[in-house]
N, C-alpha and C positions, 0 to 999 in steps of 0.2 A: 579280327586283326586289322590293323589300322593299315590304310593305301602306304606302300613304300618299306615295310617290315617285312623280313625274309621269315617264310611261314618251314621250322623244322621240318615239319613231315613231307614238306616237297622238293625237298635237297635228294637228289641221289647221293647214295652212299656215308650220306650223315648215320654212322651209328654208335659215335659217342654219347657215351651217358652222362658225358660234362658242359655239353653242350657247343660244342665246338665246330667248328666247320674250316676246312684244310683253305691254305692259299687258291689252290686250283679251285674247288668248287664256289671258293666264294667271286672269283673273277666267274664263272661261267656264272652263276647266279645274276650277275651285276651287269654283266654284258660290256666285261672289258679284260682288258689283257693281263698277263701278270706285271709287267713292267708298268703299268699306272698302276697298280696295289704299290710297289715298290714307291716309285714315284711319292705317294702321298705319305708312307712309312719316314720316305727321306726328309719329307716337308712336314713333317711333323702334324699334316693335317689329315692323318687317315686314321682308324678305329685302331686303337691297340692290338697289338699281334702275340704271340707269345709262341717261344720257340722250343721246339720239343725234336730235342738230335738236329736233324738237318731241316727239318720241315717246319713252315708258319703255319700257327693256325688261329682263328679269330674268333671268340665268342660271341655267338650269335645276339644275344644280348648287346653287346659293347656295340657290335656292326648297326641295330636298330636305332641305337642313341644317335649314335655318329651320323646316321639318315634323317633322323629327327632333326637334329641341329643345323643340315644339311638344306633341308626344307625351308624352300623363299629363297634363295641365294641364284636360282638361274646361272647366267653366265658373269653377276656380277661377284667383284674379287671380296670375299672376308672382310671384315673391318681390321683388324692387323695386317693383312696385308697392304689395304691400301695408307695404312698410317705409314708402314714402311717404307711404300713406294715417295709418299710427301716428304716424310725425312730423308732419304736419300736425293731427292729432285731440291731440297732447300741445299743441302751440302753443297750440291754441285755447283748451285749457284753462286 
């Protein structure tokens, strides 16, 4: 399994046969809170979620993509973002 991929069988309490994994576990997996899950949901820049009654949950699959794309980017911003941030700094001026 490739460095940075969430390995099924080490998820506690993973025991969907869809492969899925709840908000909570995947924030403890990731080693972050629920409100940056949220956060990146709101920004449009986090793995698709999908809602079942009250509760997210994110296909493990989608989440390895979304790591994968994720990869090289450090601290520096997206390329859409920083287009945005240029168009907005030309407006201003």
């Amino acid at each position: 399994m490739a460095s940075g991929t969430i390995n099924p069988n080490k998820i506690e309490n993973n025991t969907s046969p869809l492969g899925l994994i709840s908000e909570h576990d995947l924030a403890t997996t990731l080693h972050v809170c629920l409100r940056t899950l949220a956060r990146h949901h709101a920004a449009r820049t986090g793995p698709p979620r999908i809602k079942i009654g009250r509760r997210h949950f994110y296909k493990i699959s989608s989440v390895n993509e979304w790591i994968a794309r994720r990869e090289g980017y450090g601290d520096a911003q997206p390329v859409a973002m920083r287009r945005h941030n240029a168009r907005k700094a030309r407006r201003a001026a």
